[in-house]
C-alpha positions in Angstrom: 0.0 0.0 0.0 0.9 3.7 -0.8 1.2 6.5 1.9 -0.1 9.7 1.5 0.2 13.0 2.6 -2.8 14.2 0.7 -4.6 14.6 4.0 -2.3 16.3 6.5 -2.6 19.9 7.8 -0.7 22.7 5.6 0.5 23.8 8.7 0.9 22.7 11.9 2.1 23.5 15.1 2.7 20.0 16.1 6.2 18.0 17.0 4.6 14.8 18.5 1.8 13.7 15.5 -1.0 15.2 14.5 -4.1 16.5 16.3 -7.0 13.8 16.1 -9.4 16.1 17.0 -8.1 18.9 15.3 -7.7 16.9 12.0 -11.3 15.1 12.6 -12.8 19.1 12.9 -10.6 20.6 10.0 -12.3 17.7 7.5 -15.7 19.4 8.5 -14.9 22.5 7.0 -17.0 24.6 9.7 -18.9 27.3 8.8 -21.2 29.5 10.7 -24.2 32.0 10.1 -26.5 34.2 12.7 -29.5 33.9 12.0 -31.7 35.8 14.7 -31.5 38.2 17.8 -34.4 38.7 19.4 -35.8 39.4 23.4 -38.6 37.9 24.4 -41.2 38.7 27.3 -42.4 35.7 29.0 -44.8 34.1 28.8 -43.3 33.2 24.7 -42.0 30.4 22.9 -40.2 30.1 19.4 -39.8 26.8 17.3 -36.9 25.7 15.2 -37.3 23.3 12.0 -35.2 20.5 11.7 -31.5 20.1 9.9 -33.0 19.5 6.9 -35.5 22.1 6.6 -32.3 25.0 8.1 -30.6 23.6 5.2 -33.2 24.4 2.8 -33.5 27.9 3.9 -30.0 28.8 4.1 -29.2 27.1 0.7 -26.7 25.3 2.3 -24.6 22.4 0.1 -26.4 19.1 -0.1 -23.1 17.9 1.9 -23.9 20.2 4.6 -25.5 19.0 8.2 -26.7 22.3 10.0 -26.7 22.0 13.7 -28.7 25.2 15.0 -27.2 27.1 18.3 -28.7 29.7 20.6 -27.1 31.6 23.2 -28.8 32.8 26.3 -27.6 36.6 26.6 -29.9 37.4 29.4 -32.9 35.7 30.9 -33.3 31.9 30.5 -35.7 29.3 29.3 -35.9 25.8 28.5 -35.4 23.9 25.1 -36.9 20.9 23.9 -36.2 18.6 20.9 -38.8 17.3 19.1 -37.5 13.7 20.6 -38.4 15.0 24.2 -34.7 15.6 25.2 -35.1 19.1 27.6 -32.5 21.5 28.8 -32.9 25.0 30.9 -30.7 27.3 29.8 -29.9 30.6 31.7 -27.7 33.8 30.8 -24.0 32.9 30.0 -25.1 29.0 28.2 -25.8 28.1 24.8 -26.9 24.7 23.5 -26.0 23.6 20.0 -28.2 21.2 18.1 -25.6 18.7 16.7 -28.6 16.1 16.1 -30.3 18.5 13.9 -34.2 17.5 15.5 -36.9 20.2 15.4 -37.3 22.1 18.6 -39.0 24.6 20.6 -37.3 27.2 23.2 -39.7 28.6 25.4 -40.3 29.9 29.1 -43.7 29.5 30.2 -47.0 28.3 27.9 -47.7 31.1 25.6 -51.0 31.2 23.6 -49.0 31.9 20.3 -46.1 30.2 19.1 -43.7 31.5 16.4 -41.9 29.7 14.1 -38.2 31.2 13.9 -38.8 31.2 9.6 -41.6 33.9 9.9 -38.9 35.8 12.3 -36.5 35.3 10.0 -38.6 36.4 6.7 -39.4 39.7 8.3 -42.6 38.4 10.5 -42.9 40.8 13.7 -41.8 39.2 16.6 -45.3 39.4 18.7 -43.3 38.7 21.6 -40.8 41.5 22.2 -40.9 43.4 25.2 -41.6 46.9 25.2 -41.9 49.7 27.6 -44.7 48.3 29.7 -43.3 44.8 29.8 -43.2 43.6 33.7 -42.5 40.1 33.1 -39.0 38.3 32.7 -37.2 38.8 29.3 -35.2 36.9 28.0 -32.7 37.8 24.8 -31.4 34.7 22.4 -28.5 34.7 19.5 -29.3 32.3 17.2 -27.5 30.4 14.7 -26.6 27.8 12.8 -23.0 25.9 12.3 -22.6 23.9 9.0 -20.7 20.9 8.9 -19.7 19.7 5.9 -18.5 15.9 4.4 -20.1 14.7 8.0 -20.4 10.8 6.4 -18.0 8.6 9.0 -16.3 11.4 10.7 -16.3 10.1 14.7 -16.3 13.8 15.6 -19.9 13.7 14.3 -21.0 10.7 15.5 -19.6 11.5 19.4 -21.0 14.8 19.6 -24.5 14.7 22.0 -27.6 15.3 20.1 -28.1 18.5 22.3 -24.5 20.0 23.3 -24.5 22.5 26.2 -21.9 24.7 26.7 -21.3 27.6 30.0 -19.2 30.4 28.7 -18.1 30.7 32.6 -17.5 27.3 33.1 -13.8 27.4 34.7 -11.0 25.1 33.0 -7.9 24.9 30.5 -10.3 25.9 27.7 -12.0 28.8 28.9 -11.9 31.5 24.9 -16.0 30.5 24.7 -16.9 33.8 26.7 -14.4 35.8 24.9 -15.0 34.2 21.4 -18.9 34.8 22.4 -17.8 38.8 23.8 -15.8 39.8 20.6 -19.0 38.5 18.4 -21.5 40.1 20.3 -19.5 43.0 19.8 -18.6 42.7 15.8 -22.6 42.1 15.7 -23.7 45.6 17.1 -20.3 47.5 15.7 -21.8 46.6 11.8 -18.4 48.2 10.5 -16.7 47.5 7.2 -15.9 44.0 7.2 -17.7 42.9 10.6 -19.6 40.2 8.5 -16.6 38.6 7.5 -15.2 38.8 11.3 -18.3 37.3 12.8 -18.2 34.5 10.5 -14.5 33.8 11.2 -15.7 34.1 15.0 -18.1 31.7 14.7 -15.9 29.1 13.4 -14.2 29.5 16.3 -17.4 29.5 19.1 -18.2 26.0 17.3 -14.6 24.3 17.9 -14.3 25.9 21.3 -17.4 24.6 22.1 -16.2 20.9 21.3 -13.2 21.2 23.2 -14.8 22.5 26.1 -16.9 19.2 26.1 -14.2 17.2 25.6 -11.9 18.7 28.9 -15.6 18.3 30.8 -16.2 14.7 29.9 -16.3 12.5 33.1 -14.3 10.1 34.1 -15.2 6.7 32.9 -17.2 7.7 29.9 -16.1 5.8 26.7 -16.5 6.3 22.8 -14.1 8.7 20.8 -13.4 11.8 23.0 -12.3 9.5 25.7 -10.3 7.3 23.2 -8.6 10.5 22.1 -7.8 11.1 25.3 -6.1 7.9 25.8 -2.6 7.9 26.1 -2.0 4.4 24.3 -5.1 4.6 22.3 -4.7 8.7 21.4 -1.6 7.8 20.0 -2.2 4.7 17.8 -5.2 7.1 16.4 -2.6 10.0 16.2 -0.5 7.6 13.3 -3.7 6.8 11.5 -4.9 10.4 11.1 -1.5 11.4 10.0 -0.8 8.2 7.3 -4.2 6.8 6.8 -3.0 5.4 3.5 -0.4 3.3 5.4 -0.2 -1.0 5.7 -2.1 -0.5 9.1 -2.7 -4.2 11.1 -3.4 -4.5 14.4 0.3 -5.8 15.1 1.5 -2.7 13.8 -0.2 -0.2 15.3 0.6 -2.0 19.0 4.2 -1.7 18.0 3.6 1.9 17.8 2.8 2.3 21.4 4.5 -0.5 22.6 2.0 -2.9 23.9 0.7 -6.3 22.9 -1.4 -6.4 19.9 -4.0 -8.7 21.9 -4.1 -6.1 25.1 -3.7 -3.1 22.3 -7.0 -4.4 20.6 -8.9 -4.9 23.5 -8.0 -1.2 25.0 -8.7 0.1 21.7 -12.5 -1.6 21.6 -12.9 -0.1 25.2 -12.1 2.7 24.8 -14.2 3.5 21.1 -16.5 0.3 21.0 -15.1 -0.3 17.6 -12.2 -2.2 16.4 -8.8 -0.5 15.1 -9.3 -1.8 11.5 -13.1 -1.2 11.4 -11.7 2.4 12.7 -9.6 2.9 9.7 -12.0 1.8 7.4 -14.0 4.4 8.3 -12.1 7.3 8.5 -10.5 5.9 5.1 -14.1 6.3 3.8 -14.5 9.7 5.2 -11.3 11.0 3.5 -12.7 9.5 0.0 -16.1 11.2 0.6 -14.3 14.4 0.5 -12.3 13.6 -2.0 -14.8 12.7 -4.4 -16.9 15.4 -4.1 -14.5 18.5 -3.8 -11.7 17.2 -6.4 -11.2 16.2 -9.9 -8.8 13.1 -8.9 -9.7 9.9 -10.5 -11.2 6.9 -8.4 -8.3 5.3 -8.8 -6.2 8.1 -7.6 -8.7 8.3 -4.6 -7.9 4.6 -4.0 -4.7 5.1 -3.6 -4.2 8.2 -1.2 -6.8 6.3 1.0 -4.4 3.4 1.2 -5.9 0.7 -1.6 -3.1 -0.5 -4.3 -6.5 -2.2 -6.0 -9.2 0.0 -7.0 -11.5 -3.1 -7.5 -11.0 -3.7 -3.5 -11.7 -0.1 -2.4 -14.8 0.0 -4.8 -15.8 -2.9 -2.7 -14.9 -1.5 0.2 -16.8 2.1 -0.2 -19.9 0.1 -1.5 -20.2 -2.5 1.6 -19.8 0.9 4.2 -21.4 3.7 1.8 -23.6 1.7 0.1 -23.3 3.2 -3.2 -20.3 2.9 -5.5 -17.4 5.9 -5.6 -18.7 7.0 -8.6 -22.0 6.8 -8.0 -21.1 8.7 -4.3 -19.8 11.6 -6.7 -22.6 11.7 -9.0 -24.7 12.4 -6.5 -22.6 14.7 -4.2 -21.7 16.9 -7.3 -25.3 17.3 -8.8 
């Protein structure tokens, strides 16, 4: 088999391997747009469509996953996904929607709910404070993040369906208040070139916001966070992020950090509930996803950077974990 450095960072600050998590988040290609910033006078309540329908109004890629985020500036209230999964929310926390389900934030039972695409078309927000307002207010930024190529990325698949994140939460990574500050900031400044900034910014809230969940995970959770965490385990997925088109086997990844490969394979299935092949695989298939949608390279040429010297075995490959052949995969991704 070929290696490749197709898929490494252009640049890196690294001297010990590559980031997992930073390579599994650069894939995504994360982008971000505001969508609303309202107040609210209780009793009110506001529904969100799901991934899908976002998409469809934002005329986002067809390889594009939109994961919706508010931010409680002041106030709170609760939010609820159409799958009955609840969080309260108060000033300083923001939730972001990484299973892309319809859902409703609210704070009390009003007698009219708005849906956020009538806010978002021009619709008057019925439910705005004004001078006479006694009750509790609450104030929202809302957004959505677009993840892109998300097929058999593990970042995906380990983030929670609803992801809270405090902006005061103390720890190593602590930029989410700042990041949150200096957009807030860009947002009322509307100065040449804000637009750009604020996008830029919320690239930024969306990876700080992963990081912060990973250094809050607790101890003895499993799945890929923890497995990147792992000092045996972080590093065998370390070499397959940086040469995934390398003769991987079990044996030679435990030589990399020096264990068995029996007791490297069962720490590895611990830690990820998957196997280190069936791993690869995956993020293999990931990396030709991308590949065939966003270059001109041949399949056989894809193949090969992915680590297959025979394109008839990675055609068999993609189709068994896909489901659709690599050229088929394009056709589609490209239309």
């Amino acid at each position: 088999m070929l290696g490749s450095t197709d898929y490494n960072a252009e640049t890196t600050i690294m001297t010990h391997g590559i980031d997992v998590l930073d390579d599994a988040m650069r894939s995504l290609h994360i982008s971000g747009s505001v969508l609303l910033r309202e107040s609210y006078a209780a009793p009110w309540a506001v529904t969100v469509p799901d991934s899908n329908a976002l998409a469809a109004l934002l005329n986002a890629s067809r390889s594009a996953h939109v994961a919706a985020f508010h931010l409680v500036e002041f106030g709170h209230c609760v939010i609820e996904s159409e799958g009955g999964e609840a969080q309260h929310l108060k000033a300083g926390e923001m939730v972001i929607c990484f299973g892309g389900e319809a859902h409703r934030l609210s704070q009390g039972e009003p007698a009219e709910v708005q849906p956020i695409q009538s806010l978002l078309t021009g619709g008057h927000n019925v439910q705005r404070p004004d001078m006479s307002t006694t009750s509790d207010r609450t104030a929202l930024l809302c957004g959505a993040f677009l993840l892109n190529h998300t097929a058999f990325n593990p970042l995906v698949s380990a983030l929670p369906s609803l992801m809270g994140a405090s902006l005061s939460r103390a720890g190593e990574f602590n930029n989410l208040s700042g990041v949150a500050r200096l957009m807030a900031e860009e947002i009322d400044r509307r100065s040449l070139g804000s637009g750009y900034i604020v996008e830029r910014l919320l690239e930024v809230l969306c990876a700080e916001a992963m990081r912060s969940h990973v250094e809050n995970l607790p101890r003895g959770e499993t799945g890929w966070f923890c497995g990147i965490k792992d000092p045996v385990v972080g590093k065998a997925m370390a070499a397959i992020h940086e040469r995934p088109g390398d003769d991987w086997s079990v044996q030679r990844l435990a030589d990399c950090v020096s264990i068995s490969p029996s007791r490297f394979a069962a720490r590895f299935v611990e830690s990820l509930g998957d196997s280190p092949m069936s791993y690869i695989t995956k993020w293999r298939m990931n990396l030709a996803c991308h590949d065939l949608a966003e270059s001109k390279r041949s399949v056989d040429q894809v193949a090969r950077n992915v680590g297959y010297d025979s394109p008839a075995a990675f055609s068999r490959a993609f189709k068994k974990l896909v489901g659709v052949s690599p050229a088929a995969w394009r056709a589609k991704a490209t239309a």
